[in-house]
C-alpha positions, 0 to 999 in steps of 0.5 A: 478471459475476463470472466475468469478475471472477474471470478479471480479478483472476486476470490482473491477479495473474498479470500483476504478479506477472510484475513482482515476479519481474523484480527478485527475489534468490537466497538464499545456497546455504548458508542456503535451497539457492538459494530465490527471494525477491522484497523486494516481492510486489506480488500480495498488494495486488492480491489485498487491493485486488479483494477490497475492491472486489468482495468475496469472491466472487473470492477464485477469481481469487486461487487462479487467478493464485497457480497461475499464478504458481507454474508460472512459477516452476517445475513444480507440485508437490503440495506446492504446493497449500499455498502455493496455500492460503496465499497465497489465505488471506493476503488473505481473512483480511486482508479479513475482518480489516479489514471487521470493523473497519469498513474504509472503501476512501476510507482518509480515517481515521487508524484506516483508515490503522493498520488496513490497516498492522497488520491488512491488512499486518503480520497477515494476511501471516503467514498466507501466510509461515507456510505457504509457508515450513512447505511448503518445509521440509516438501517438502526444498526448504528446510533447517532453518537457513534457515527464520527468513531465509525466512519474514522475507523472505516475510513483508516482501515480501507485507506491502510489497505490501500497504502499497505497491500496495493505497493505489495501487490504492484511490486510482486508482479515484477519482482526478482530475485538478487542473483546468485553472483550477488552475495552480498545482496543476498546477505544484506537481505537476509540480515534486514529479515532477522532484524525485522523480527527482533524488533518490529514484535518488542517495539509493537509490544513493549510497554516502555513505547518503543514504537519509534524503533520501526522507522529506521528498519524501514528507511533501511528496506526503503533505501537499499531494496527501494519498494520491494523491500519496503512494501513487505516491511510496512506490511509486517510491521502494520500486522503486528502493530494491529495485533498488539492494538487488539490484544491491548499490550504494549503502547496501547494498553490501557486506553479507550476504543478510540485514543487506541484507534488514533495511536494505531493508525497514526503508527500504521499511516506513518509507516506506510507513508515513510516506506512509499514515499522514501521507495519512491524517491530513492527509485526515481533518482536511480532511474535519473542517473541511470539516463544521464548515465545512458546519455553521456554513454551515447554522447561519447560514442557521437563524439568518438564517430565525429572525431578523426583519427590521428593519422587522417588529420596528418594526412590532410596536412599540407606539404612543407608544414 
């Protein structure tokens, strides 16, 4: 059984890494002799995802996909068993991280929200970047004054995967569909879905920066579909933004490497950070009701249980009252 997990999660991290590369961005020549850099590693929410669900016992099926991965991209060196190592060491110690703060996959906590940004995301990614970008600077591939471009783009890529793909993930495993006696769910879905494709592709495209109109589709599926809804809409609105910073249309036209870099990302993080933490927030009140809700139900039975009835209480008054 954990063999065929393994071959899974390496599949599964092959597979969407193929994905990450189809929108990637060529560096300029002079700053990092042409590296190949993806805004969005969505690997790393794979990795992170399987090894919150299965354990660490797969952390092989890591290794396996990241080899696959880097022989897609070009021929294996043996300098590359140090991004292999960090790339595998990057989610292990993101998973370590949050199961010592006491991570729940549900992310039906704020403090779970925060953990997996600081800790999953922001920290456990530096491992990967700080190794992969030492290797290429190490090997020749990569000279000294592109060192702070690659490790920023690195580092952004594999943190977006993880704030972007790994909530995704935890929310499809438990996700349900509104029931059919609930038409107006189904409606308010169906009208968030239109929306968000009549105005994430001309805010991410426009040239009059239109970029702010994303937020209020996103505290929508936040508040009203808690993560289910907010996960895919951080999602598609990430995509398109990448697709748009790559085409150098819209917003992140005519600007250099790195100034279209930082508008992406700070775009990207600040959704996925608005779609998580708000998700989050909203689902922890929900659940807190719901239990004062569930104890005053159980009060009141108590209360009616110790209560006699009328006709007892007439029965245990004294005669000539």
């Amino acid at each position: 059984m954990t063999v065929a997990q393994i071959l899974c999660v390496a599949g599964a991290y092959y597979a969407v890494g193929r994905l990450g590369l189809l929108r990637q961005v060529v560096m300029d020549e002079s700053s990092s002799d042409g590296v190949v850099i993806t805004p969005l590693w969505p690997p790393t929410g794979v990795a992170l995802s399987a090894l919150l669900l299965l354990g660490m016992r797969i952390w092989p099926g890591i290794t396996l996909g990241v080899f696959f991965s880097i022989v897609t991209i070009g021929p294996f060196r043996a300098t590359d068993i140090g991004i292999l190592a960090g790339n595998t060491l990057a989610p292990v110690c993101a998973y370590l991280l949050l199961r010592r703060v006491g991570f729940r996959i549900a992310l039906d906590r704020l403090r779970d929200g925060v953990a997996l940004v600081f800790l999953g995301a922001l920290a456990g990614m530096l491992i990967s970047a700080s190794v992969g970008t030492a290797v290429l600077v190490l090997s020749g591939r990569l000279p000294a004054h592109g060192v702070w471009p690659t490790w920023s783009a690195w580092w952004t890529g594999d943190a977006m995967g993880v704030l972007v793909v790994t909530p995704l993930i935890l929310v499809l495993r438990r996700a349900r569909l509104p029931l059919p006696r609930e038409p107006r769910r189904w409606a308010e879905a169906a009208a968030l879905t239109v929306t968000a494709v009549c105005v994430v592709p001309p805010a991410t495209r426009s040239p009059l920066c239109l970029l702010f109109l994303v937020f209020p589709l996103l505290v929508w599926a936040a508040l009203r579909f808690q993560l289910a809804g907010a996960a895919p809409c951080a999602l598609f609105v990430s995509v398109l933004a990448i697709t748009a910073a790559i085409d150098r249309v819209g917003p992140f036209a005519r600007h250099s490497f790195v100034e279209v870099m930082v508008s992406l990302q700070a775009l990207n993080g600040s959704a996925a950070l608005t779609a998580l933490l708000l998700a989050a927030i909203v689902t922890e009140q929900r659940n807190i009701r719901r239990k004062i809700e569930q104890a005053c139900l159980e009060l009141a039975e108590v209360v009616t249980r110790l209560t006699p009835p009328p006709d007892a209480a007439e029965r245990r008054r004294p005669y000539g009252d």
